[in-house]
C-alpha positions in Angstrom: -161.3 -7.1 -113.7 -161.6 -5.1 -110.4 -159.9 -1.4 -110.4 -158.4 0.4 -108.1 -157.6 4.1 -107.7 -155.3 5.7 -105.2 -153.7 9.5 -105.2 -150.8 9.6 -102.4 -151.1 12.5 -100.4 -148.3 15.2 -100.6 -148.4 15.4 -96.4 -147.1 11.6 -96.6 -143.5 10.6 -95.8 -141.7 9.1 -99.7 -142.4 5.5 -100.2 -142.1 2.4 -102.5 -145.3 2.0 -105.0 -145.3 -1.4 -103.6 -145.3 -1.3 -100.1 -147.6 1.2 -100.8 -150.2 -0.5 -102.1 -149.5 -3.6 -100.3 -151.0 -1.1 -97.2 -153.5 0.2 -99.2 -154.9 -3.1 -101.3 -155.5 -4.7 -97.8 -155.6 -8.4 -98.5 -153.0 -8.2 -101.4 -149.4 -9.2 -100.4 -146.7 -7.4 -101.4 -145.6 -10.3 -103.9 -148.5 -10.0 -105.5 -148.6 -5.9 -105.7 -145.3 -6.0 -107.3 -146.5 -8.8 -109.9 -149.3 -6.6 -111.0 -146.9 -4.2 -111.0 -144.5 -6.1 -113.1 -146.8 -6.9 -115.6 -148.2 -3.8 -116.3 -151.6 -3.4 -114.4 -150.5 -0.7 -112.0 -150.2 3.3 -113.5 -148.8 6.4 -111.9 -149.8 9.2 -113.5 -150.8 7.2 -116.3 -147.3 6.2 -116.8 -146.0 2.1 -116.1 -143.5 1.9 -113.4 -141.2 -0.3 -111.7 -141.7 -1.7 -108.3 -139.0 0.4 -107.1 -140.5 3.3 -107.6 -140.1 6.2 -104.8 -144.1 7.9 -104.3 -142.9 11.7 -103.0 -146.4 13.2 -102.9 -149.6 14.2 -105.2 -148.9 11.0 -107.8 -152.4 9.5 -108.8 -151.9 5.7 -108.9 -154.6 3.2 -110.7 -154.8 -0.6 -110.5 -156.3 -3.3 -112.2 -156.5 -6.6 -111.1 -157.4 -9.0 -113.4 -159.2 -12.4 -113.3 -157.9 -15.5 -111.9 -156.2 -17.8 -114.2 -157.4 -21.2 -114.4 -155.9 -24.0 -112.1 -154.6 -25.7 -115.0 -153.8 -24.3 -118.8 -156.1 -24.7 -121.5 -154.8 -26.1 -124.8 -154.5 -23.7 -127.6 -154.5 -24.3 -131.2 -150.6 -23.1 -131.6 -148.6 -23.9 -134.7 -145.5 -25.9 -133.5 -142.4 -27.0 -136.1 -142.1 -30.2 -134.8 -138.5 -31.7 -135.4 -139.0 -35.0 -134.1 -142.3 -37.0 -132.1 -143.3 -40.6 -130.9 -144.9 -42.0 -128.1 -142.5 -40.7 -125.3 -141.2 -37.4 -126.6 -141.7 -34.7 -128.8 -138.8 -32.3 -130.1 -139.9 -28.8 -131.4 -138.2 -26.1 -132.5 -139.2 -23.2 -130.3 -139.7 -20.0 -131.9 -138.2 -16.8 -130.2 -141.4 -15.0 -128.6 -143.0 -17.9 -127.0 -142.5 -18.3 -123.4 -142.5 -22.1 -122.7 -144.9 -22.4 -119.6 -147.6 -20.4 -118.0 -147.0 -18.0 -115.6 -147.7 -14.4 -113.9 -148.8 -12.0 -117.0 -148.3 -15.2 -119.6 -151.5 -17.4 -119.1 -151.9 -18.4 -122.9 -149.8 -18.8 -125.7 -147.3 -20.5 -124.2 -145.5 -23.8 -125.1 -147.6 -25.3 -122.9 -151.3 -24.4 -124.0 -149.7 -25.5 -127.6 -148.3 -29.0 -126.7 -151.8 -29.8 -124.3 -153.5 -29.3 -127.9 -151.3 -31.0 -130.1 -150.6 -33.9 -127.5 -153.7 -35.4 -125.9 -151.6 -37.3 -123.4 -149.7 -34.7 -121.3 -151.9 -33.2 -118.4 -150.3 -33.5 -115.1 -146.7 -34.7 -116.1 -144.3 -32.2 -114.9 -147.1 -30.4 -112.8 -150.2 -28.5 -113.1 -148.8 -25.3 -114.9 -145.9 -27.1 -116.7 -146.8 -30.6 -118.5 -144.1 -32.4 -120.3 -141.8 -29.6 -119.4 -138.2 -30.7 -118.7 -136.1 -27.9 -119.4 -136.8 -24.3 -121.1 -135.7 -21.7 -123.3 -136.0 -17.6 -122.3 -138.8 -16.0 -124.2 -136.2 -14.9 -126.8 -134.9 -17.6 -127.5 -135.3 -19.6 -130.3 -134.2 -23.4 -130.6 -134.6 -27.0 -130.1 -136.8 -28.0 -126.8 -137.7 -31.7 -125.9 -140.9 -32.7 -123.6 -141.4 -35.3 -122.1 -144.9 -37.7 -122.7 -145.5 -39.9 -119.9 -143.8 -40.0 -116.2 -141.4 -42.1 -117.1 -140.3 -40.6 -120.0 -140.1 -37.3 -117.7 -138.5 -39.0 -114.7 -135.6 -40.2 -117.1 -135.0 -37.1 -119.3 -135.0 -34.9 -115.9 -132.1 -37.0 -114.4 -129.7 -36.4 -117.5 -130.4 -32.4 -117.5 -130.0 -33.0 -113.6 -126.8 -34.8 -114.6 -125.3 -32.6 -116.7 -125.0 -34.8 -119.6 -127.2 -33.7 -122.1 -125.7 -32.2 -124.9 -126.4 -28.2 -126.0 -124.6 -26.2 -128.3 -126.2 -22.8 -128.8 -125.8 -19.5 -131.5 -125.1 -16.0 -130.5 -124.0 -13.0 -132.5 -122.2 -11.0 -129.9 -120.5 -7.2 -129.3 -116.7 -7.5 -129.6 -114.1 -9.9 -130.5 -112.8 -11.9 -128.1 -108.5 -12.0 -128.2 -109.0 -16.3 -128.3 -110.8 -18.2 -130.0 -111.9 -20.7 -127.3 -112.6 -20.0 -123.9 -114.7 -21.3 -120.9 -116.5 -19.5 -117.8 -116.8 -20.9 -115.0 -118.8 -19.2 -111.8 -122.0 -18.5 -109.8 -125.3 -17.6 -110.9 -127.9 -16.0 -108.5 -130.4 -13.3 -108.2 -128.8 -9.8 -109.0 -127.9 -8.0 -105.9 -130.5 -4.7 -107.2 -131.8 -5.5 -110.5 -134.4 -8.5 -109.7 -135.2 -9.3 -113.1 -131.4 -9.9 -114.5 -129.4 -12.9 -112.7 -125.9 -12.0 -112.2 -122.4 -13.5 -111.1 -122.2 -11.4 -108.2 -125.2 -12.7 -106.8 -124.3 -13.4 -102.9 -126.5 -16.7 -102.7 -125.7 -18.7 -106.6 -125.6 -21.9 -108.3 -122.4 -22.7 -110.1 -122.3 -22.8 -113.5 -119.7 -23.2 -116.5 -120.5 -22.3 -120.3 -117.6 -22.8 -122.9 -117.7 -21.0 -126.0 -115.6 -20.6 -129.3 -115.7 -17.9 -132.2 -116.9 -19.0 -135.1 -117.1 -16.3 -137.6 -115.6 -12.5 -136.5 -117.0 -9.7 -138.0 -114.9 -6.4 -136.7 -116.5 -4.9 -133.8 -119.1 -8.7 -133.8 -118.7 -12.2 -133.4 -120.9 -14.9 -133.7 -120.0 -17.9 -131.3 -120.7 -20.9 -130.2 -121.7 -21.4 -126.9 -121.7 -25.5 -125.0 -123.6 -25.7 -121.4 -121.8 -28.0 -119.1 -124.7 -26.7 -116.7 -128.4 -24.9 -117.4 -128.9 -22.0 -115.0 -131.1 -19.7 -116.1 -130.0 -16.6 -118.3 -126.7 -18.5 -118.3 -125.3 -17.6 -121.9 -126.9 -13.6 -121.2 -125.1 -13.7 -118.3 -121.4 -15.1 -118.9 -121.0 -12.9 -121.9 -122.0 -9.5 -120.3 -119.9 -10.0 -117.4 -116.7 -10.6 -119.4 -117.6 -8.0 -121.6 -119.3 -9.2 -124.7 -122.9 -9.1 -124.8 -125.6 -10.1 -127.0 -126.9 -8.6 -129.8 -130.8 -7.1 -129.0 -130.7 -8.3 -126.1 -133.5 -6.0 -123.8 -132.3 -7.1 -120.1 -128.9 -7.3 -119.9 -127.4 -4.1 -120.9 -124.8 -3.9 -123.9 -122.8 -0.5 -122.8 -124.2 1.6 -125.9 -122.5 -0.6 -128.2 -125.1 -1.0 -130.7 -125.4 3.3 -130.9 -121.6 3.0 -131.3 -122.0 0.8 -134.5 -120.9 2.9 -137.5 -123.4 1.4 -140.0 -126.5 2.7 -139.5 -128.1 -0.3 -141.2 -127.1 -2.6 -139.2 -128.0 -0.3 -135.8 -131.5 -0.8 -137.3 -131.2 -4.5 -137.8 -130.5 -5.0 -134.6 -133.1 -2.5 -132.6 -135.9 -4.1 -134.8 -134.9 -7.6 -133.7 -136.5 -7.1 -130.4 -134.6 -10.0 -128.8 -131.4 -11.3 -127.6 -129.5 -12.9 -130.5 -129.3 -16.5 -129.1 -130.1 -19.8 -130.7 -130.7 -23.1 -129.0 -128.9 -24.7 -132.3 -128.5 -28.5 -130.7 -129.7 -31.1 -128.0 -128.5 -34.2 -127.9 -129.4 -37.2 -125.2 -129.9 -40.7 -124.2 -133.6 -41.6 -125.7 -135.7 -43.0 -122.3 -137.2 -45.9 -124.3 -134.5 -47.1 -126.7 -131.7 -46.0 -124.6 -130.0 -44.9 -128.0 -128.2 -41.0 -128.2 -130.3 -38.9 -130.4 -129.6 -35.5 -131.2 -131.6 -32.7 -132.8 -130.3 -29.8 -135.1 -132.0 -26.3 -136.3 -130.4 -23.5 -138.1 -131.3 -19.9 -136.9 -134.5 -18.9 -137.8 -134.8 -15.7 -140.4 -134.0 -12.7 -138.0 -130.6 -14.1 -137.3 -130.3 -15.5 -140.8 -130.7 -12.0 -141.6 -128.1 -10.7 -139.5 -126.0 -13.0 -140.5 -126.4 -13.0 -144.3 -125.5 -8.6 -143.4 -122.4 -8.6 -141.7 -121.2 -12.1 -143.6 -121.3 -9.7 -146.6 -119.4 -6.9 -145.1 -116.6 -8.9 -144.8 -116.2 -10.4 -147.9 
């Protein structure tokens, strides 16, 4: 790992860390400054930061740049709950902390490095850094995630997610209850106009997307509802329900409004700060098998965290 340190003179005009360092690193683009500084190898004054960040004068700045990740990822000994497997697919059900593929700051323990171990057919399909991968679930998220095994098996599972016709009911436990009990939302989904990390409905340049939900259970000031994608953007669910106002429980991007320090019960404050995640469940998938050409579909309860909630505030209202 090669380190850098850097103290930005006080005689300087302000500037961003990244265009910054982009100067001073010569030979580093300023993508790649802000991914090291994204993921946690850049320090100012000891301190991580966000690419954003405003040098004004006398800030001592270190850098670490660490090794370049293999060309292609490694497989890993990961357990996987495997729901369903044969000779074209697998089905798993994804537990929340594993991010699906490799990627910047997330070289191994992904998805990925587990299925190239547990499947000794999948290099190349889908790419280099994302084998068998046909669809994903956030880091977060827990729930049921096909791959694919061969091309073909790829090719044709790609085309109905493409299609819109595979079928995904999800799980969330979220602030509020809504006045109906069905609804749908139907918009754009892009890049957030200042926040880069969060995707957002205001985006200028989006995709369109529609999610239709339905309470299920209401607990006074939560609800847990069920959520069907008639399309798969990205941070989808997170999105819809904090724009119109009801957020997910835990979750560490999109921003809840200090609802969860407005909670009364203290107990449940504390249940939902130690979950550490957004409180969403990928609870179904359903679609046309590529070999047999028969509908199968795939089912998992929430794992214990939400059980946990759930089991709480079910109790409350008794």
């Amino acid at each position: 790992m090669n380190h850098f340190s850097f103290t930005f003179s006080p005689e300087d005009q302000p500037i961003r860390i990244d265009l910054f360092l982009s100067h001073a690193m010569e030979g580093e683009s300023r993508a790649t400054v802000q991914r090291l500084i994204e993921t946690g190898f850049v320090l100012v004054d000891g301190t991580q930061v966000r690419t954003s960040l405003k040098l004004k004068g006398g800030e001592q700045i270190e850098v670490d740049i660490p090794p370049p990740a293999p060309a292609q990822p490694l497989a890993e000994a990961i357990p996987l709950e495997v729901l369903y497997e044969d000779r074209d697919l697998i089905v798993i059900n994804k537990a929340a902390g594993m991010v699906v593929h490799p990627g910047a700051g997330n070289t191994s323990g992904t998805l990925v490095n587990a299925l190239l171990a547990h499947c000794s057919d999948l290099a190349g399909i889908g790419g280099e850094l994302r084998p068998g991968i046909v669809h994903r679930l956030d880091k977060g998220t827990s729930g049921v995630l096909v791959a694919a095994k061969h091309d073909r098996a790829h090719q044709a599972l790609s085309e109905q997610f493409s299609d819109h016709t595979v079928k995904r009911i999800y799980q969330a436990l979220i602030y509020g209850s809504p006045p109906e009990d069905t609804g749908k939302i139907e918009g754009v989904i892009g890049r957030h106009p200042t926040e880069r990390l969060r995707l957002s409905g205001l985006a200028k340049n989006g995709k369109h997307a529609v999610t239709r939900w339905k309470v299920k259970e209401r607990y006074g000031r939560i609800s847990l509802v069920e959520l069907r994608l008639e399309t798969g953007r990205t941070h989808q669910i997170r999105v819809h329900m904090t724009e119109t106002g009801f957020p997910l429980l835990g979750d560490p991007l999109y921003p809840d409004g200090g609802r969860c320090n407005n909670l009364p019960d203290t107990k449940l404050r504390g249940m939902i700060n130690r979950l550490g995640r957004q409180a969403l469940h990928a609870r179904c998938l359903g679609f046309i098998h590529p070999s047999t050409g028969q509908y199968v579909e795939f089912t998992t309860e929430p794992p214990e965290d939400l059980q946990e909630l759930l089991t709480y505030l079910r109790g409350k209202t008794e």
